[in-house]
VOGU-820577 format. One line per 4 residues: for each residue x, y, z of C-alpha. Coordinates in pm, whole numbers. Layout:
N
X:Y:Z | ...
//
This chain:
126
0:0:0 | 140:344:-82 | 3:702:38 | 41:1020:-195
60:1369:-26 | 57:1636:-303 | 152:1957:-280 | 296:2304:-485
-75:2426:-583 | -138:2788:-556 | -255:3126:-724 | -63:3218:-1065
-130:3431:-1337 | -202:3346:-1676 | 98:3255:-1861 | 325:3163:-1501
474:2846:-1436 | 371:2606:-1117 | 560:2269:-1040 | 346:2039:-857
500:1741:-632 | 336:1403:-511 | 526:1254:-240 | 520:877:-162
515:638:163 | 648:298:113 | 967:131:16 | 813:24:-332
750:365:-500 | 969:232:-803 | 700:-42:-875 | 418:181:-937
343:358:-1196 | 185:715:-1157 | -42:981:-1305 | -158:1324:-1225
-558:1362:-1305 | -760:1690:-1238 | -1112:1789:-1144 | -1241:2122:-1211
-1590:2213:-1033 | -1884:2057:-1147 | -1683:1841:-1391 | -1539:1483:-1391
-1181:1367:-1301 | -962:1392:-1602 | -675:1265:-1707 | -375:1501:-1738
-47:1298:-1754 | 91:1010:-1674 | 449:831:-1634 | 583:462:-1605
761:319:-1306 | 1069:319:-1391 | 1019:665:-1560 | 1106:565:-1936
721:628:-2107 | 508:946:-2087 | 229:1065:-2184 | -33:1373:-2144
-352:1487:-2267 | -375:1708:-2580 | -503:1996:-2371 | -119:2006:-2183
90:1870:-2408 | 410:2084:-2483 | 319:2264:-2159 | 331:2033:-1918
622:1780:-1809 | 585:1507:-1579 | 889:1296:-1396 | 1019:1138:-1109
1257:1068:-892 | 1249:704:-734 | 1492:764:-518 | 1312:1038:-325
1007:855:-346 | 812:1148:-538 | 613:1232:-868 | 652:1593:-994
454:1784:-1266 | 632:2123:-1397 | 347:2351:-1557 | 442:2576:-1781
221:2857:-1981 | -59:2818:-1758 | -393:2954:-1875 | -734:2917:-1655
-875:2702:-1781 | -576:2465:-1593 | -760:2556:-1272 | -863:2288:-1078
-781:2042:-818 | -505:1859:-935 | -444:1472:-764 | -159:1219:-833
-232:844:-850 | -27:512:-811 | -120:188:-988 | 132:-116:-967
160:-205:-1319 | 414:-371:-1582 | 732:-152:-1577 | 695:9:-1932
331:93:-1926 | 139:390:-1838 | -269:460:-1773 | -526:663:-1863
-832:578:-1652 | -967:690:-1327 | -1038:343:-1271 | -705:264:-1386
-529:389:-1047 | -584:230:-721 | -412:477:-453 | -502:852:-478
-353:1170:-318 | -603:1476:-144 | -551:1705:-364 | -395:2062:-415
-561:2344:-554 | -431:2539:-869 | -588:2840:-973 | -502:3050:-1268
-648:3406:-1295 | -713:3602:-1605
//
């Protein structure tokens, strides 16, 4: 069992850069693979990006892409994702997510994960 703490969400303006860490208990962060999802109010969990466990596949949602950068550090146990030319319509509650999976693969689904962080808030004003 693993627990994710997130944390780095905040109040930028359009256009500003935010990097967003997920920090892991347990000795096996290295098996899991990870994902950051968001939820804006009133709308579903989406997906946002997503990274193997040993850190060699990526992949985001068209929305970020060439914005955003996930990565990770196994040996500190922790998940990052570096925002870059944020715009508001990035605002909303981001969460990371750990799934034990095969080493090369990476997931897309909500139902996908099985451990889940709180939460941080990002908002981006206008």
């Amino acid at each position: 069992q693993v627990q994710l703490v997130e944390s780095g969400g905040g109040l930028v303006q359009t256009g500003g850069s935010l990097r967003l860490s997920c920090a892991a208990s347990g000795r096996t962060f290295s098996t899991y693979a990870m994902g950051w999802f968001r939820q804006a109010p009133g709308k579903e969990r989406d997906f946002v990006a997503a990274i193997s466990q040993g850190g060699g596949s990526t992949d985001y949602a068209d929305s970020v892409k060439g914005r955003f950068t996930i990565s990770r550090d196994n040996a500190k146990n922790t998940v990052y994702l570096q925002m870059n030319s944020l715009k508001p319509e990035d605002t909303a509650v981001y969460y990371c997510a750990a799934k034990i999976g095969q080493y090369y693969t990476i997931y897309y689904r909500v139902l996908d994960y099985n451990y889940w962080g709180q939460g941080t808030d990002l908002t981006v004003s206008s």
